[in-house]
Structure formats: C-alpha cells, structure tokens
N, C-alpha and C positions, 0 to 999 in steps of 0.2 A: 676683404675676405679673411677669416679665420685659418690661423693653422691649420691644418690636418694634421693631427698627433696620432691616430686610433682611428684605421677604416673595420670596421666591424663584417665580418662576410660570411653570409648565412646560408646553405646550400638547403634548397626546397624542393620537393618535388613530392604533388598532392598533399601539402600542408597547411591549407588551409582552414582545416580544425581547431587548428596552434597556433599558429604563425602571429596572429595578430596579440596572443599574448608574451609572444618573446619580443616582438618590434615594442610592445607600449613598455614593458619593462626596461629593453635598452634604449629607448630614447627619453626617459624619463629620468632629466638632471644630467645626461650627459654632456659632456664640456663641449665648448663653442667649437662647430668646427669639425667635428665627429662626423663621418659619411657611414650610413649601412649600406651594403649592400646584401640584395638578395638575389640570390643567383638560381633562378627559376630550369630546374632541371625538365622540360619537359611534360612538367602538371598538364593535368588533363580537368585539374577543378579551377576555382578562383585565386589559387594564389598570387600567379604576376600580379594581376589587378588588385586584393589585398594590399600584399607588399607597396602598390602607391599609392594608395588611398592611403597608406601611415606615414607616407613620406618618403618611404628606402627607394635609392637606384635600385632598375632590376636590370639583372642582365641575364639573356633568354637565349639558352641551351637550345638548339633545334632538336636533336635527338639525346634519350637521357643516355648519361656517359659513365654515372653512377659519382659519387660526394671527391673524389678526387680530382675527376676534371672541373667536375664545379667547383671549388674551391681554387682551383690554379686558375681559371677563367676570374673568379674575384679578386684573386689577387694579382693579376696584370691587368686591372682596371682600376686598383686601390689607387689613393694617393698617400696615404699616412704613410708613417715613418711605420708604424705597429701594422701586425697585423693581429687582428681577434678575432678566431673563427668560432662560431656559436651554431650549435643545432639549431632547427627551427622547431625543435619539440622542449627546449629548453628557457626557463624564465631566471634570468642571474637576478641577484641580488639588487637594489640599490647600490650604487655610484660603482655597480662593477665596473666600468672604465675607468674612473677615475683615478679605481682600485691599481687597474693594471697598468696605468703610467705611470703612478708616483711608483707602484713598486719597480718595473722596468726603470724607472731613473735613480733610484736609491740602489740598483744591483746592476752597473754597469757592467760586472762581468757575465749576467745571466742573458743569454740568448734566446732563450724560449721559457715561458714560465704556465701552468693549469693550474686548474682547482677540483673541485669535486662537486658530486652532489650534496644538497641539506638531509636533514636526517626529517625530513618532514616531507614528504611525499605523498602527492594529493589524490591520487589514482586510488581507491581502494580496492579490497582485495589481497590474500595471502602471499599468491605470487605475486605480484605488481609490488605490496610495500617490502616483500623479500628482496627481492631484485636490485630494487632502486636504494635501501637501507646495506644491500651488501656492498655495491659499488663508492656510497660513502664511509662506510669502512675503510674498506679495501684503501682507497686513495688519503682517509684521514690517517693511516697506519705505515702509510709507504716513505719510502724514505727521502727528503725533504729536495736532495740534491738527483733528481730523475734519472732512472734509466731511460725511460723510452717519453714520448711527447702524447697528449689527448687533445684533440683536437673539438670533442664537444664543448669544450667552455675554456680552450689554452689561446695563448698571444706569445708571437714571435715576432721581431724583427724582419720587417719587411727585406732589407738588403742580404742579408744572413739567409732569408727563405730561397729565394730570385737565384741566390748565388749556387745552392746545393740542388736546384731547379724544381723545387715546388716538393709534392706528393708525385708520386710514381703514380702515375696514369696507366703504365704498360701493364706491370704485373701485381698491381696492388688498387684497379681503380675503384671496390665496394667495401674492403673489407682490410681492418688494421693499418691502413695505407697511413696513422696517423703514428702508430709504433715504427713500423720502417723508418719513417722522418725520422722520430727518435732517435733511433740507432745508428743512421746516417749522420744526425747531428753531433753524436757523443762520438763516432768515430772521427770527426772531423772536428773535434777539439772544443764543441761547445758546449754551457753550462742550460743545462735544462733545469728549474726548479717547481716541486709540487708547493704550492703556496695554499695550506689549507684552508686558508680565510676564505677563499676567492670560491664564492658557490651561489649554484645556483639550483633551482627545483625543475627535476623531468615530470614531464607531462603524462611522458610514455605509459599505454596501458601493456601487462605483460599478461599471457598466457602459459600456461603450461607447454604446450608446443611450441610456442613462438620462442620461450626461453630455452627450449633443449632446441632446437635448430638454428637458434641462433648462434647458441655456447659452440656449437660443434660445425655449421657450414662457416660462421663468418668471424669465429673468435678464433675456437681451440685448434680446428685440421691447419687452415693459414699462419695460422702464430707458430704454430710448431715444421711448419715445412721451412717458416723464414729461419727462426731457430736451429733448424739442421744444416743452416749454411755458415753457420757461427762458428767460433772455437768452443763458447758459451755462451749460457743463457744466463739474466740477469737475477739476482736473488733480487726480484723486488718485485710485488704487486701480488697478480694473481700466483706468479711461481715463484714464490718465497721457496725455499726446503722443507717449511713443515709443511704448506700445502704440498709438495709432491710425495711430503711421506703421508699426510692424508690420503692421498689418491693411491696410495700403494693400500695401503690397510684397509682402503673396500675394496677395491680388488679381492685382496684376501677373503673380507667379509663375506662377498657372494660369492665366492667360488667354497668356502668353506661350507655352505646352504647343502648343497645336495651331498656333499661328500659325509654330511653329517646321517644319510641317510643308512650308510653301511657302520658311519663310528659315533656315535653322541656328543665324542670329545670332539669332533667338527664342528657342533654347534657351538659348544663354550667358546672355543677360540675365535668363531668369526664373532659373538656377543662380546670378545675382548677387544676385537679388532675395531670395530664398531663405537666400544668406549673409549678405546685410544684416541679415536679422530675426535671425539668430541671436547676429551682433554688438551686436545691437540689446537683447539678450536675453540677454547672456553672463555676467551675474551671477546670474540665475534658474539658467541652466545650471551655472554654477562651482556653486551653490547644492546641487543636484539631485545631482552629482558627489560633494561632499564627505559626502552624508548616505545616498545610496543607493550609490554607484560609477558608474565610468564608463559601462559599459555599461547602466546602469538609465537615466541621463542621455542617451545617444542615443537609446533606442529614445522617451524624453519628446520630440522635435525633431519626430519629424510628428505626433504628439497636438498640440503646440504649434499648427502647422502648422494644422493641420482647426482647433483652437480661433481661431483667428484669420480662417480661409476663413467658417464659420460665424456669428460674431460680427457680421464686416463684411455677408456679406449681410442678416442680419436689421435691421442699424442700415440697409441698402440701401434694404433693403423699406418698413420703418416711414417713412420718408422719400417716399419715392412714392408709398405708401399716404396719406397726406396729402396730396400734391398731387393725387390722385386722390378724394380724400374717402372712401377707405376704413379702415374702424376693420382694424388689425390684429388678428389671433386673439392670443388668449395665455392662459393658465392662469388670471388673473383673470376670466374670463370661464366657464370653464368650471365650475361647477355640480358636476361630478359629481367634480371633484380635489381626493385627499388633500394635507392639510399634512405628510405623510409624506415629499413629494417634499423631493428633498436639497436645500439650500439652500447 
C-alpha cells in the first residue's frame, strides 16, 4: 500500500448538488495513496451514497454538529501526515495536492498553509460573481505569512492539528471555527502561510440576503466577539485599517443623509465620504473592472457600500452588547444551522 501523504476531509451536509464535482476534481492526478474523506454531516439527500459511488471514505455524523465537529471527526480518522480540508461546494485546481505537499516540504517551517478562490467564478449573477471575486481579492492581497487559517481549501499538519486539539467544537462549531485555529496556532508559535497559487472555484450561489446574513450572523458579530478577547486584532484580510476607515466613512455617509435635511452641507460631506471609501478601495475596483468590465465594477460600489454599513453595525453591536453584558446572537449558537451556509 501507498503512503498516505494528504487525507483530504470534506465536511457535507445536503451537498449533493456539488459534491460530485469537488470529489472528481480532487481525485483527478492525485498522488498514490491520497485518502478523501467525506464526513456526511447528517444529509437528508444522496450525499453519503454520492461520496461512494466516487470512491471517498464516508464517515456518518448521526446528528448534524455543524463543519467543526465534522471536520475533527475526519481528522481522527485521517491517516496522512497532512491534513486538507476542502468545502464540498468547492472545485481546486488540477494537481492541488500535489501542490500542497511539495509546497509543505519545501516550507518545513510552515504549519498550516491556504489558498483562495480563482477569479472565474461560474455561478452567474451580480451578487454571486461579487462575492466570490471579492473573497479572491481579498486573500490574493493579504499578507503571505497568515494571520488567521481558511479552512475551505487550507492543509495543516496532521500532528500540529491533534496536538492544539482540532477546531473548537464548544464555542465555534458553525462559524469562523477556522480563524480561532488560526489564532490559536500563531499563538502557539506556528507559521501559517497564504500560498496564492493554491485555488480553487466555489460553486456557491449567493443571494442578496443570504450574503448580508451571512457577513453579519456567521462572519462579522462572531469574528468581532473573538476579537474582543484579544489584546488585538490583526491588520490582515477583511480588517486591514483601510477597510475599518472604510466602514467608519459610511457610517458617516448615512448618518450625514438625513442630517442633510436641515443643512445641505450634510449632503456634500456624506458624497465625500462615500468618495473617500472608494478611493480607499480603488484597487478592489480597478480589480473588479479588469475581470468583469466596467459596468459590472459600478453596479459592485453600493454592494460595497451595504458590506461595509453592515459590517460596522454588527462589530457596533457586539461592542455594546458587552458593555451591556449581553452575549450577541450569531449562527454558533444556533442549533438548528447547516454548514451549508456560504463561508
């Protein structure tokens, strides 16, 4: 039998719409020896049975737990030395394992290492190619040597994961549970790198509510309650410093709207504030310009806009809600939510 270098472990639940083209991408050229696993969260369609009609171990979640426990459930079943954890809404690249063992052996001091999405996003529609085109931004721009870990399409060292004991199951099992690792791991001395070779295409259809519920129950309220337990938060990714002076400057923007009712000169100033963020922002947009066109690129400036309005009230809220002693609501809490939601 083959080494196991790379257990591949894919947390599913009701993904059978997808599933079968993330399995035929990652077992297509993968090196001898390669085990996937699909860790069947509780589906209620044909995923287990998918997943072995393509070959993958399943391993079968009695009740859903949400992508944390699945994902520690795959990996106390792995045997590779790696572990690769991949959505099951996601399709990597050609020879993306192959990719993440020669780079894990060539960076023996890197502990965990992701990649992004491609700038080719197959889902149409404004919000869907908005979304999917910012998150590859966002991660082609971020800084090489990681603050925090992604676990849609990242590989860590098996004994290094085992050792810090997985993802937090208790208080992180739907939502960001892959940033805590993160944080966890750089506190504990290890080298996380964004490798932006390493990509691959989401599936994911987005909606306009599905993406402000999502930015705000299972991204922004949770990332900033973990952030309030920090001494700091990292300048890297979505909370660079200009994105937080973005998010200050619509603020400004709409609160300047009504005030402009009694003075005019309200209105100028939230239209300056408004042009600040975009200045602020004009490589994302040059960005958006040269891969979709122009006009795809404006109608992106108030999706921008709301992501930003949004963002800031929820980091608003979780802040008062602690001076208030109350726990914010967010998707880790709720019990009855799939790991289906878009990450």
């Amino acid at each position: 039998m083959s080494e196991c270098r790379v257990s591949v472990v894919i947390p599913a639940c009701n993904a059978a719409s997808y599933l079968a083209r993330c399995l035929d991408a990652l077992t297509e050229g993968a090196p001898a020896g390669t085990e996937v696993i699909v860790v069947d969260d509780a589906s209620r369609d044909e995923t287990p049975s998918l997943a072995e009609a393509k070959g993958a171990r399943v391993v079968r979640q009695p009740v859903n737990g949400g992508p944390s426990r699945a994902r520690n459930a795959g990996a106390r079943e792995a045997r590779g030395e790696i572990l690769y954890f991949v959505d099951a809404d996601v399709v990597v690249h050609p020879g993306a394992i192959a990719h993440v063992i020669a780079f894990l052996d060539a960076h023996p001091e890197a502990t965990a290492m992701f990649g992004s999405y491609d700038d080719q996003p197959v889902v149409p529609g404004v919000v869907s190619q908005y979304r999917n085109l910012l998150h590859h931004y966002t991660h082609q721009t971020g800084r090489r040597e990681a603050s925090t870990f992604w676990s849609g399409c990242g590989a860590i060292r098996r004994e290094a994961f085992l050792a810090l004991g997985g993802f937090n199951e208790q208080t992180h099992p739907r939502c960001i549970e892959d940033i805590e690792l993160g944080y966890r791991l750089r506190q504990a001395g290890h080298v996380i790198v964004l490798d932006p070779t390493l990509l691959c295409t989401h599936l994911k259809r987005w909606t306009l509510r599905s993406m402000v519920l999502t930015d705000v129950f299972c991204r922004a309220i949770p990332w900033a309650s973990l952030n309030r337990t920090r001494d700091s938060a990292p300048d890297d990714l979505n909370i660079k410093q200009s994105q937080k002076l973005s998010v200050l400057l619509t603020g400004l923007a709409l609160l300047g709207l009504p005030l402009a009712l009694f003075n005019p000169w309200f209105l100028a100033g939230a239209a300056l504030a408004v042009l600040l963020v975009i200045v602020l922002n004009r490589h994302l947009f040059r960005f958006l310009c040269r891969t979709r066109g122009r006009w795809f690129a404006l109608r992106c400036i108030p999706l921008h806009l709301l992501y930003f309005l949004y963002s800031g009230a929820s980091f608003a809220w979780v802040q008062l809600a602690g001076l208030l002693g109350i726990t914010p609501r967010d998707w880790n809490a709720d019990r009855s939510a799939r790991h289906t939601t878009p990450r």
